[in-house]
C-alpha positions as CSV (number, residue, x, y, z in Angstrom):
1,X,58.1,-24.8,-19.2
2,X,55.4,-24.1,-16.4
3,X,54.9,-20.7,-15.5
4,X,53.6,-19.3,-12.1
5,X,51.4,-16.6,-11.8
6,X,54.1,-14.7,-10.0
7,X,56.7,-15.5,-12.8
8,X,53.7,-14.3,-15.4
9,X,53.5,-11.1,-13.8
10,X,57.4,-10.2,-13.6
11,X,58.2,-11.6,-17.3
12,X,54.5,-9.0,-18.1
13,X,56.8,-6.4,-16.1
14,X,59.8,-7.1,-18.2
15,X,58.1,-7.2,-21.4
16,X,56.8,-4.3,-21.5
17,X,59.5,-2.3,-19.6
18,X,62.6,-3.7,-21.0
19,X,63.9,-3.9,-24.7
20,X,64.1,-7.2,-24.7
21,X,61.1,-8.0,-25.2
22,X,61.6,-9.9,-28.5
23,X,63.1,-12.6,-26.3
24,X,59.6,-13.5,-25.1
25,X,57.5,-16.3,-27.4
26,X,53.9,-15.6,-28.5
27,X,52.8,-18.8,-25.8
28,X,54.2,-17.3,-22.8
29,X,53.1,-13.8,-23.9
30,X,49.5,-14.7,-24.5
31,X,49.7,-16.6,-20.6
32,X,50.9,-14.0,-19.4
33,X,48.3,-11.7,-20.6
34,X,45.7,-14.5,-19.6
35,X,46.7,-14.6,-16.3
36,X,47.2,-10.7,-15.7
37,X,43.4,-10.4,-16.7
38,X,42.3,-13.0,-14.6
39,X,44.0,-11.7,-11.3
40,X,42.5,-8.3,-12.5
41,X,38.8,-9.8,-12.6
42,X,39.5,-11.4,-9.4
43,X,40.7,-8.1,-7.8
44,X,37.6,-6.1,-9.1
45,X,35.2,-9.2,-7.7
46,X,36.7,-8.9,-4.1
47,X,36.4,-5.4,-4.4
48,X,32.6,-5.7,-5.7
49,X,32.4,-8.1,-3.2
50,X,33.5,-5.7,0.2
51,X,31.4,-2.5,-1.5
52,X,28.4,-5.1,-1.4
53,X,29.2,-5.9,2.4
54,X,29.7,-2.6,3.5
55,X,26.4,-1.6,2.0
56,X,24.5,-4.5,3.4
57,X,26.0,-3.9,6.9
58,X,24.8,-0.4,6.5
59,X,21.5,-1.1,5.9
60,X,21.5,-3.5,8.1
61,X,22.6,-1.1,10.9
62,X,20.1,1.4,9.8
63,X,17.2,-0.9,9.8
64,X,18.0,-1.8,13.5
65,X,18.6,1.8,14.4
66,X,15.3,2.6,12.9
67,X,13.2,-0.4,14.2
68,X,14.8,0.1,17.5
69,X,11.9,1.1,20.3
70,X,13.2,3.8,22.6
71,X,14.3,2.8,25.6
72,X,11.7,3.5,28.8
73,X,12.6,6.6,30.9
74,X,13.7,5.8,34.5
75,X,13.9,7.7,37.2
76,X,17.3,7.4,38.8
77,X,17.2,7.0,42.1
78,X,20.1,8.0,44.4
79,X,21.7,4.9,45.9
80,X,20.7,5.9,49.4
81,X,17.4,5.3,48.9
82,X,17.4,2.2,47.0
83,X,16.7,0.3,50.1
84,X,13.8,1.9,51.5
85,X,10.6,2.3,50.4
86,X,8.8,5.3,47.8
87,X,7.2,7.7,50.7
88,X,3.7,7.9,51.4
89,X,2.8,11.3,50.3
90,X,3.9,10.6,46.2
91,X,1.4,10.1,43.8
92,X,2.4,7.9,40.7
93,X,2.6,9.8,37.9
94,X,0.2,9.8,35.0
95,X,0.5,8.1,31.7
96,X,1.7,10.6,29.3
97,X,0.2,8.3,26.4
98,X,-3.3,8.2,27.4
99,X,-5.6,9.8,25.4
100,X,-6.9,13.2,26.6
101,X,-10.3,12.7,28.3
102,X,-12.7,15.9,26.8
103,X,-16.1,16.1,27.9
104,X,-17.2,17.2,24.7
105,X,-15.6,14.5,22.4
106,X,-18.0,12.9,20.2
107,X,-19.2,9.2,20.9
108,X,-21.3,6.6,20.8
109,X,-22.1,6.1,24.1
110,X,-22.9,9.8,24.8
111,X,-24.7,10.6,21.2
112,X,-26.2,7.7,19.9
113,X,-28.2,9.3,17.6
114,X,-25.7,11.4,15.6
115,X,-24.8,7.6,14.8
116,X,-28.3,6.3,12.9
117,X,-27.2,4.5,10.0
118,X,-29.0,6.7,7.0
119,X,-31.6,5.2,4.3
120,X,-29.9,4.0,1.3
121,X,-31.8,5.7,-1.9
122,X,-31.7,3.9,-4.9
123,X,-31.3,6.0,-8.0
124,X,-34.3,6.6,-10.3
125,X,-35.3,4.3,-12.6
126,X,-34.6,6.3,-15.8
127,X,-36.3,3.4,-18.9
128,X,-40.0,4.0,-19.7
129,X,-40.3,3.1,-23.2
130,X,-37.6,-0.4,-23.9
131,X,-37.0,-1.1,-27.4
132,X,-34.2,-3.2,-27.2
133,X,-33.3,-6.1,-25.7
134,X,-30.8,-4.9,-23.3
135,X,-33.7,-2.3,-22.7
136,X,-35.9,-4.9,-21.9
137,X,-32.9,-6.7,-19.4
138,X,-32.9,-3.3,-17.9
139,X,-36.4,-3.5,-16.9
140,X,-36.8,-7.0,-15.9
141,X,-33.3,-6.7,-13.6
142,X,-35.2,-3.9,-11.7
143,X,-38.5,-5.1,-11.4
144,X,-36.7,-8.2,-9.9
145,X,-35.0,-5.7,-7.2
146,X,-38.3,-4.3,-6.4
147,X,-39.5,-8.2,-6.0
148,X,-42.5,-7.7,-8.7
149,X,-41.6,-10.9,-10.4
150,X,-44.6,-11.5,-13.1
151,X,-43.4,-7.8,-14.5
152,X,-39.8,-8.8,-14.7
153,X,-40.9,-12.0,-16.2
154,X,-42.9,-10.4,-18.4
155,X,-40.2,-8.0,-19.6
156,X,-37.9,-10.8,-20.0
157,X,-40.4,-12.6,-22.8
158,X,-40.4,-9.3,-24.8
159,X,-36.6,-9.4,-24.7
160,X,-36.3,-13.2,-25.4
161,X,-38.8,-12.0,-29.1
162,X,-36.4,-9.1,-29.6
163,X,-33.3,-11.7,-29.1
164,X,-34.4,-15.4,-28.9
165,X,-30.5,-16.5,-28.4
166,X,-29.7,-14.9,-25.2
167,X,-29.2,-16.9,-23.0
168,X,-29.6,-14.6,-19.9
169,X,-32.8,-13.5,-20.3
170,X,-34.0,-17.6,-20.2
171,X,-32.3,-17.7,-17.2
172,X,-33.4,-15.1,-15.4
173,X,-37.3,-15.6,-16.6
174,X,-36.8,-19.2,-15.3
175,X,-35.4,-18.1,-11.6
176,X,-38.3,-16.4,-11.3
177,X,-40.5,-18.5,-12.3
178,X,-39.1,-20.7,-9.5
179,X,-39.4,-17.8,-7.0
180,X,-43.2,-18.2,-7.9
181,X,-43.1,-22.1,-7.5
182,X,-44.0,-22.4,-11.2
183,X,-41.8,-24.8,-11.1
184,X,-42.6,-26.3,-14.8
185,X,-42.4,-23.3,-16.5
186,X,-39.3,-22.5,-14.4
187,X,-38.0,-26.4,-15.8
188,X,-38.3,-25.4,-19.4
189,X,-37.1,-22.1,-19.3
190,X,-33.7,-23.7,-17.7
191,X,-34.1,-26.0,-20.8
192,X,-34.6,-23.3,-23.1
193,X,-31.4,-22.0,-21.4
194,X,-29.2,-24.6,-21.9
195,X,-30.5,-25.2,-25.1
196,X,-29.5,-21.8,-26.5
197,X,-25.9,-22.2,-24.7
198,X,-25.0,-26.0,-23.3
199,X,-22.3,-24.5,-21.4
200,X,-23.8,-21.7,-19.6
201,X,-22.2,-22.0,-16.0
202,X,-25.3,-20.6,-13.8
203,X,-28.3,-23.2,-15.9
């Protein structure tokens, strides 16, 4: 025996309203059941689904109302005096979005030098007395900046006795040896580079 939903629904309504319940079997109860859960699922997804319009559409709506670029004031002009021409005497009128010209706004073209670009100061150079070998980077890294390159070179070797397996400080000694044109000493201080680390990028 086939049962339609509609049929499901009435015998649900009779079973539980009506003594005669006992009347019904476990299969049709259990379809019955099954099918008044399933029409109640698809109830609550339609309504899920309008609530999710109706927020989308007001969203929507609100986006374009707030995107939305005021329309551009017109004068209205009486219909008698569509045909002829704007008289002689009227000015146009301004632009209201213009900046306001003042005589004693700041710029470039007028003060020039309250633009000069100031001195940059490097900070002090606070290491007199390295004992480390980051010391000794510290030292070589700013004599480099000050372009005194046999100083920097020479506070590279101290660090390279203080820390013979950094790789850094080869490198660095050996661009500057290169900046010197040494360029031997420069070739094995890349060695002694790559030697210490074969898979340093900048060697």
């Amino acid at each position: 025996m086939k049962i339609s939903a509609g049929s499901k629904s009435s015998l649900l309504r009779d079973f539980r309203f009506t003594a005669d319940a006992i009347k019904i079997d476990g299969r049709v109860k259990a379809e019955v059941e099954s099918a008044f859960a399933v029409t109640g699922e698809e109830s609550a997804m339609r309504s899920g689904q309008r609530v999710c319009g109706y927020i989308l559409c007001a969203v929507i709506l609100a986006g374009l109302g707030c995107s939305s670029k005021p329309a551009k004031e017109t004068q209205s002009v009486p219909s008698e005096q569509q045909g002829k021409a704007p008289p002689a005497n009227v000015q146009p009128q301004a632009q209201s979005n213009s900046a306001p010209q003042d005589d004693q706004a700041i710029t470039y073209a007028k003060n020039p030098e309250r633009f000069r670009k100031m001195e940059t100061v490097a900070p002090p150079f606070t290491i007199t007395n390295p004992k480390s070998a980051e010391d000794f980077l510290a030292v070589g890294v700013h004599e480099d900046n000050l372009h005194h390159y046999d100083k920097a070179i020479a506070a590279y070797e101290q660090g390279l006795k203080l820390k013979p397996d950094w790789a850094l400080l080869a490198l660095r000694e050996a661009k500057d040896y290169r900046r010197l044109g040494e360029k031997d000493k420069a070739v094995a201080q890349f060695q002694r580079a790559t030697k210490i680390d074969p898979h340093y990028w900048d060697a």
